[in-house]
C-alpha positions as CSV (number, residue, x, y, z in Angstrom):
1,X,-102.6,-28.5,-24.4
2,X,-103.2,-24.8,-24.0
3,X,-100.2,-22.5,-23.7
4,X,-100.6,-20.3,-20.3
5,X,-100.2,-16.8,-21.1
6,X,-98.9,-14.8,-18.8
7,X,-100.2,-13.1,-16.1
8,X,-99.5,-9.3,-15.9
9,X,-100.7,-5.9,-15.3
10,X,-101.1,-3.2,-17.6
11,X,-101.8,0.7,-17.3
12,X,-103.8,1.8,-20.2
13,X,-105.4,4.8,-21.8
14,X,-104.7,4.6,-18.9
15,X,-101.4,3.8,-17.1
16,X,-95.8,4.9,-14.2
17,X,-93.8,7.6,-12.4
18,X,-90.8,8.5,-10.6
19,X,-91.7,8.8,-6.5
20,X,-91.2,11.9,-4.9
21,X,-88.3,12.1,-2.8
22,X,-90.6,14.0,0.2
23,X,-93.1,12.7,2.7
24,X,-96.0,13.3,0.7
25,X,-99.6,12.6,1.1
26,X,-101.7,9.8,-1.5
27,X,-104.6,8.6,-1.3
28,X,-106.6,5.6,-2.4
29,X,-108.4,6.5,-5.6
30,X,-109.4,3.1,-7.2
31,X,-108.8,-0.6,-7.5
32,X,-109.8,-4.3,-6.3
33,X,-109.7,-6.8,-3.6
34,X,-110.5,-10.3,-3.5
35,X,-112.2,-9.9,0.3
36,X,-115.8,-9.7,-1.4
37,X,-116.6,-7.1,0.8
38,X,-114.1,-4.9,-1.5
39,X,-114.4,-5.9,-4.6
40,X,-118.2,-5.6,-4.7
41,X,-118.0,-1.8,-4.5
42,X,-115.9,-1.7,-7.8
43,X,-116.5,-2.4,-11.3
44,X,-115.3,-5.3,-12.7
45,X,-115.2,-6.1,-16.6
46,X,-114.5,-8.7,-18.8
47,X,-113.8,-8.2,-22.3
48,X,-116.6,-5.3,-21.9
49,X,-118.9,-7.6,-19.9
50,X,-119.7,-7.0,-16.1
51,X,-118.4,-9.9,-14.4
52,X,-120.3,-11.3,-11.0
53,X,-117.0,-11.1,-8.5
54,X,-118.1,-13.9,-6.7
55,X,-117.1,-16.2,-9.7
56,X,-114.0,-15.6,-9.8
57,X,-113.0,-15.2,-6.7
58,X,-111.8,-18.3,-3.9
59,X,-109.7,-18.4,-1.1
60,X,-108.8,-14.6,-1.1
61,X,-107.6,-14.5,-4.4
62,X,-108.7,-13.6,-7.8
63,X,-107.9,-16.2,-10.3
64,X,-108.0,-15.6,-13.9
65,X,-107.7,-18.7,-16.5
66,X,-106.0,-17.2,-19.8
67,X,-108.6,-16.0,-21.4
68,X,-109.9,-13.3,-19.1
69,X,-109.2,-9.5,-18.7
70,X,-109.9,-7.7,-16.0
71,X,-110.4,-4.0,-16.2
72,X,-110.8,-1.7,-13.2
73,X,-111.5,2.1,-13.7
74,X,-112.4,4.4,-11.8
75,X,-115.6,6.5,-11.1
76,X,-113.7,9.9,-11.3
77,X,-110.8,9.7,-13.9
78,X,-109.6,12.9,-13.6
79,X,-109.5,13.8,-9.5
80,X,-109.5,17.9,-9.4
81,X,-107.2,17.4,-6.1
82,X,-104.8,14.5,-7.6
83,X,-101.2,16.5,-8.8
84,X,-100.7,13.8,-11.3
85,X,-98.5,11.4,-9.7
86,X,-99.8,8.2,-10.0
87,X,-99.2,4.8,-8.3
88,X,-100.5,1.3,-9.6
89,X,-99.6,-1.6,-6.9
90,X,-100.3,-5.2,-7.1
91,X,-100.1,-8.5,-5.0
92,X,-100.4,-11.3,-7.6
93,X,-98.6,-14.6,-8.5
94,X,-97.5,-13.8,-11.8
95,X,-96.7,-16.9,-14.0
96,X,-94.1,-16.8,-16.2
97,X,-94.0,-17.5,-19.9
98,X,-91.5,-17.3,-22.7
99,X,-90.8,-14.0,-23.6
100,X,-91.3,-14.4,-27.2
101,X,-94.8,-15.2,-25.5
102,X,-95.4,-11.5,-23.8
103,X,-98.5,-10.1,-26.1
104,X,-97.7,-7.7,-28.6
105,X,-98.1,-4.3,-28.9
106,X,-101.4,-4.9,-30.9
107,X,-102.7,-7.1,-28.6
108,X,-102.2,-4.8,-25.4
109,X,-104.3,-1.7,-27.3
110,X,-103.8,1.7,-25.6
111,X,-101.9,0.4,-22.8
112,X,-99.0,3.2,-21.6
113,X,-97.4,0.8,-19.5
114,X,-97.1,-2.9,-18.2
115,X,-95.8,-5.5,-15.9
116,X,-94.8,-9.1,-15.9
117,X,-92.4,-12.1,-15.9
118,X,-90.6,-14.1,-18.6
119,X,-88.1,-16.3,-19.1
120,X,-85.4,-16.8,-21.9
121,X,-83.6,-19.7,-21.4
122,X,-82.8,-20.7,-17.8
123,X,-82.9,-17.0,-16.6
124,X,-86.5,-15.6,-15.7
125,X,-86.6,-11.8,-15.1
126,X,-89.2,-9.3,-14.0
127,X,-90.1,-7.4,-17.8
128,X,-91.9,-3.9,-18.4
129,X,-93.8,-2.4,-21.3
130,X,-93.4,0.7,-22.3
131,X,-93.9,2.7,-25.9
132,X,-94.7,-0.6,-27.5
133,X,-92.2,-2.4,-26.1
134,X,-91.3,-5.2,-23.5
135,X,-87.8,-5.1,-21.6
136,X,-85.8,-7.2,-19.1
137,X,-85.7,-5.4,-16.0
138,X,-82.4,-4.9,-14.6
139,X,-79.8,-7.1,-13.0
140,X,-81.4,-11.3,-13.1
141,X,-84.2,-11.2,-10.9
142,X,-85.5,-14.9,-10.4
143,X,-89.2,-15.5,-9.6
144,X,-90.5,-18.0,-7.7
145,X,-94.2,-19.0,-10.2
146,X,-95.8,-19.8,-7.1
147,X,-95.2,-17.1,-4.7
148,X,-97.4,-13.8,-4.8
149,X,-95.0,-10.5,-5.2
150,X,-96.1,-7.1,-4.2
151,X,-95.3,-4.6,-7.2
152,X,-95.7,-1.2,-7.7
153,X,-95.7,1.0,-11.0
154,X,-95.4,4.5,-10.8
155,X,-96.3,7.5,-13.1
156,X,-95.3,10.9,-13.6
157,X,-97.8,12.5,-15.6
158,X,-96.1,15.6,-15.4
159,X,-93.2,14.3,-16.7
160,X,-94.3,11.3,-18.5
161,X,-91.2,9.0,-16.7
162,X,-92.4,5.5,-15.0
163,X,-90.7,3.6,-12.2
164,X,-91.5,-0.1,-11.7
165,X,-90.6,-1.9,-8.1
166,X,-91.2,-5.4,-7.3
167,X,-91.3,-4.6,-3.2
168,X,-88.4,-2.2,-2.5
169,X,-86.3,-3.4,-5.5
170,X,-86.3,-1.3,-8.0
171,X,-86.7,-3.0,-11.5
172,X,-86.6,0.1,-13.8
173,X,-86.3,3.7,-13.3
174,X,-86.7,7.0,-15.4
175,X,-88.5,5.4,-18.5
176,X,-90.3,7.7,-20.5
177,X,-94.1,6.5,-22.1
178,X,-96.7,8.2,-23.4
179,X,-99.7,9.2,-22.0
180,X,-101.9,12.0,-20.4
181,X,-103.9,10.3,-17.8
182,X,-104.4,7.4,-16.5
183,X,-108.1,5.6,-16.9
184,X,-107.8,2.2,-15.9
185,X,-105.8,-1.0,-15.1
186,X,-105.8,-4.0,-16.6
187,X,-105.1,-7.8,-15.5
188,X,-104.4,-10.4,-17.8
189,X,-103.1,-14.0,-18.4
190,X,-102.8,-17.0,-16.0
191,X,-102.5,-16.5,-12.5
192,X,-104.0,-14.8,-9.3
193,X,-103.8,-12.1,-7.6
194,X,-104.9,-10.5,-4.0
195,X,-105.4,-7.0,-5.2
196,X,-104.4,-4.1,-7.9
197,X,-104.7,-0.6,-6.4
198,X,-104.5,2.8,-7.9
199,X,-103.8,5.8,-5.6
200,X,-103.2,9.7,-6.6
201,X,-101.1,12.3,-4.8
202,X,-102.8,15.1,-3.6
203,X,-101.9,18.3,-4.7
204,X,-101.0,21.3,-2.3
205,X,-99.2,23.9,-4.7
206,X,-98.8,24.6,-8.4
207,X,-96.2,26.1,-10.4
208,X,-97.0,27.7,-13.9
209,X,-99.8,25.4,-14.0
210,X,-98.2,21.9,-12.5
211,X,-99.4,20.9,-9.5
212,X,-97.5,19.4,-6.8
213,X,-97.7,17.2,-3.5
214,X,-95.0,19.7,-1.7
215,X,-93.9,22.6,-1.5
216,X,-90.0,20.8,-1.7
217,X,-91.1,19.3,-4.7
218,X,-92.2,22.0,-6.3
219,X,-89.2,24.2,-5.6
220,X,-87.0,21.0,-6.9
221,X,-89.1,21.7,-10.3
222,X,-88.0,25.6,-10.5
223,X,-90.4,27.0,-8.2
224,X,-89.9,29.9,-5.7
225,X,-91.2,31.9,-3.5
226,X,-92.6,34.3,-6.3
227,X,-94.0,31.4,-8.3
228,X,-95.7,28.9,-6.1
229,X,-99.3,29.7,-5.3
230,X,-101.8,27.1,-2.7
231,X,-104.4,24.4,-4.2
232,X,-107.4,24.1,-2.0
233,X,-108.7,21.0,-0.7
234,X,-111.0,21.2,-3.7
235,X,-108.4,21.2,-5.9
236,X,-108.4,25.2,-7.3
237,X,-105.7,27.4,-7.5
238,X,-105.3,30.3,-5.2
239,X,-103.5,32.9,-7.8
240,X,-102.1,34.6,-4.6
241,X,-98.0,34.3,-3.7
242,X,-98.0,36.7,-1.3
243,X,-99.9,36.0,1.8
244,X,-102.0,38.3,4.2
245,X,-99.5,38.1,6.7
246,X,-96.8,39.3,4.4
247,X,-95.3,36.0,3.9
248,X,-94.8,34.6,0.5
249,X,-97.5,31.8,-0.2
250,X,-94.9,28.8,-0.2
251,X,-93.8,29.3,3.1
252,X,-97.1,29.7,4.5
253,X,-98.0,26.5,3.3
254,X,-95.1,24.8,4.1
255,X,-95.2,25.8,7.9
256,X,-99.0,25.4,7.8
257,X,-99.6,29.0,8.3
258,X,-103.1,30.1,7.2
259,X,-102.8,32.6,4.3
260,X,-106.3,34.6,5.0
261,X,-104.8,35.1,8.9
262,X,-103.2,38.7,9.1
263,X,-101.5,37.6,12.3
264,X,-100.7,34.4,11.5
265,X,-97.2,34.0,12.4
266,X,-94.4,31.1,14.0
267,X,-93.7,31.1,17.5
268,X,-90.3,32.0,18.6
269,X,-88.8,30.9,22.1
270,X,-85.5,30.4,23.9
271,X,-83.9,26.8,24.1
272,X,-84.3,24.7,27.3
273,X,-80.4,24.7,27.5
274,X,-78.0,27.1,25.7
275,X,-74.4,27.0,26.2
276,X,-73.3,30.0,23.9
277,X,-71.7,32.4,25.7
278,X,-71.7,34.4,22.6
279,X,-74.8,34.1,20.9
280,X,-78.5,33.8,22.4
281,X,-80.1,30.5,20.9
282,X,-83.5,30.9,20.2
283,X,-86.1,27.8,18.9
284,X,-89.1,27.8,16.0
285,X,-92.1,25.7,16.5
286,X,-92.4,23.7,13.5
287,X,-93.7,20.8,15.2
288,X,-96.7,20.6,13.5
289,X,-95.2,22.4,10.1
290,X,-96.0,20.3,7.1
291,X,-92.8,20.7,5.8
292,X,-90.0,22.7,7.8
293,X,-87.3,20.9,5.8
294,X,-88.3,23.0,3.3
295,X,-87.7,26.5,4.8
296,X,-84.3,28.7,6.2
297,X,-85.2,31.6,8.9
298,X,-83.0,35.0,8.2
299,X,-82.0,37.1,10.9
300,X,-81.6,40.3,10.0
301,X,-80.9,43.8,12.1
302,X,-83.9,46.3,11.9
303,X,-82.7,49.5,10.4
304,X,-79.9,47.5,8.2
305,X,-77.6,45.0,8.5
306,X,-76.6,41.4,6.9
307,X,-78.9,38.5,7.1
308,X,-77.5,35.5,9.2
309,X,-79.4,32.2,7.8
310,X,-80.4,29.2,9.7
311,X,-81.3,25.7,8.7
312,X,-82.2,24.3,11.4
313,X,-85.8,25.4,13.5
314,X,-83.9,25.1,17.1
315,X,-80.5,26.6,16.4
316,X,-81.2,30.0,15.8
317,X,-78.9,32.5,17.3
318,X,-79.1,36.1,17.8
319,X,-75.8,38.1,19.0
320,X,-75.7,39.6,22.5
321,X,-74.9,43.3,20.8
322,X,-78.0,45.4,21.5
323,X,-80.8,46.0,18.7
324,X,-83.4,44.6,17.8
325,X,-83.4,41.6,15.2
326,X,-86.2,40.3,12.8
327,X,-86.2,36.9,12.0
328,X,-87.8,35.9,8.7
329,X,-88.6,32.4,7.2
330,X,-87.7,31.6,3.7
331,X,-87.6,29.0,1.2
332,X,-84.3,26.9,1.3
């Protein structure tokens, strides 16, 4: 009888990373779907030969028997506008072997990272490869061989730390592998599975070099005001940090100023309703700032005086002394 090998997913020579802690924009970059109307517009190998999708695939899902692998790269492996943060998800029912059983380092090649279930003993666990190596995910996580779990591996290229998550339980953190890039995906084993997807995050600023999907996040890696220039939408760096309008370059972009406008500026206006006898409230429009959260306004006397600073857009106040007041917007 022939032993089922397990069914899992691995990030080679090619691909995991720790998720940004802002709203940031991905988008799809590669991957497969068992609809045929998907997976026909990708490539589809196995061991080096192009495989017909059609026979494979039955009843929505993509079933491979042991002996296949699937590999899915993509056209572009190196996406001028991606910041390299990468995210490799998965809906598959991944069947579980022993773990002596999980293939070897020799047998998974170049692969950075990796994904699937074992059991040792009584106790089956979600396991991850990285640098060479398989290991039991934390706390006992049971999987049910016949249900289909949504997992997702992610990968800091700038950092070289993965994060795997099996839906919105997180099965490792902060592990470190080795890798530059990520240049395709790989399913293999018994089992099925709906669809693997790779997706990039798009870069809006550098810093020294590192590009990144926020202005937060790139201040959270050391940048400032004096550091952080703008990526264009086709992925070049403007070398600029100071913009037209005076403004540094971070701030711009994180209200969604344009940085070639002169007059580009934020609209200032009183609050519907202020209560402060003392103070005059005054509100920013940010409503349609990319990322507010990520700037402080200073409100500072002309001809001298110290700056007041405000975090929050609609609770600016200005004192009822006469003068005149600037109010400045600057990176938290």
């Amino acid at each position: 009888m022939k032993t089922e090998k397990v069914l899992g997913i691995a990030a080679c020579a090619f691909a995991c990373v720790t998720g940004s802690a802002f709203a940031n924009t991905t988008t799809n970059w590669f991957g497969v779907t068992a609809l045929p109307a998907k997976a026909s517009e990708v490539t589809i190998k196995t061991n080096d030969v192009t495989v017909a999708i059609a026979n494979i695939v039955a009843d929505s899902k993509i079933t491979l028997d042991g002996d296949t692998t699937l590999t899915f790269a993509p056209t572009d492996t190196a996406p001028a506008r991606s910041d390299n943060l990468v995210t490799i998800s998965s809906s598959a029912v991944l069947t579980p072997n022993a773990v002596g059983d999980l293939p070897a380092s020799s047998e998974l090649g170049d692969a950075q990272v990796g994904f699937a279930v074992a059991y040792n003993g009584n106790e089956t666990n979600y396991y991850y490869y990285a640098n060479g190596d398989w290991t039991k995910g934390a706390g006992t996580l049971l999987a049910d061989p016949t249900e289909s779990v949504t997992f997702t591996i992610t990968l800091d290229y700038r950092t070289n730390k993965a994060k795997f998550e099996v839906g919105s339980t997180v099965v490792a953190d902060d592990v470190t592998f080795v890798g530059t890039q990520l240049n395709t995906v790989a399913a293999c084993g018994s089992g099925s599975l709906t669809e693997v997807s790779a997706k990039y995050e798009i870069a809006v600023v550098d810093v020294n070099g590192t590009k990144y999907g926020s202005v937060a996040d790139a201040k959270a890696a050391g940048g400032t005001d004096s550091s952080i220039k703008q990526v264009s939408e086709a992925g070049t760096v403007d070398e600029r940090v100071t913009a037209d309008n005076g403004l540094s370059v971070a701030v711009c972009t994180a209200l969604g100023l344009d940085i070639d406008d002169d007059d580009a500026n934020i609209a200032v206006a009183p609050v519907g309703t202020d209560d402060d006898k003392d103070e005059i409230t005054l509100s920013v429009n940010v409503a349609a700032a990319p990322e507010a959260s990520a700037v402080k306004f200073g409100v500072t006397p002309v001809g001298g005086g110290e700056t007041s600073y405000y975090t929050e857009p609609d609770a600016i106040k200005i004192p009822l002394t006469a003068g005149t007041y600037t109010i400045t917007p600057e990176l938290k």
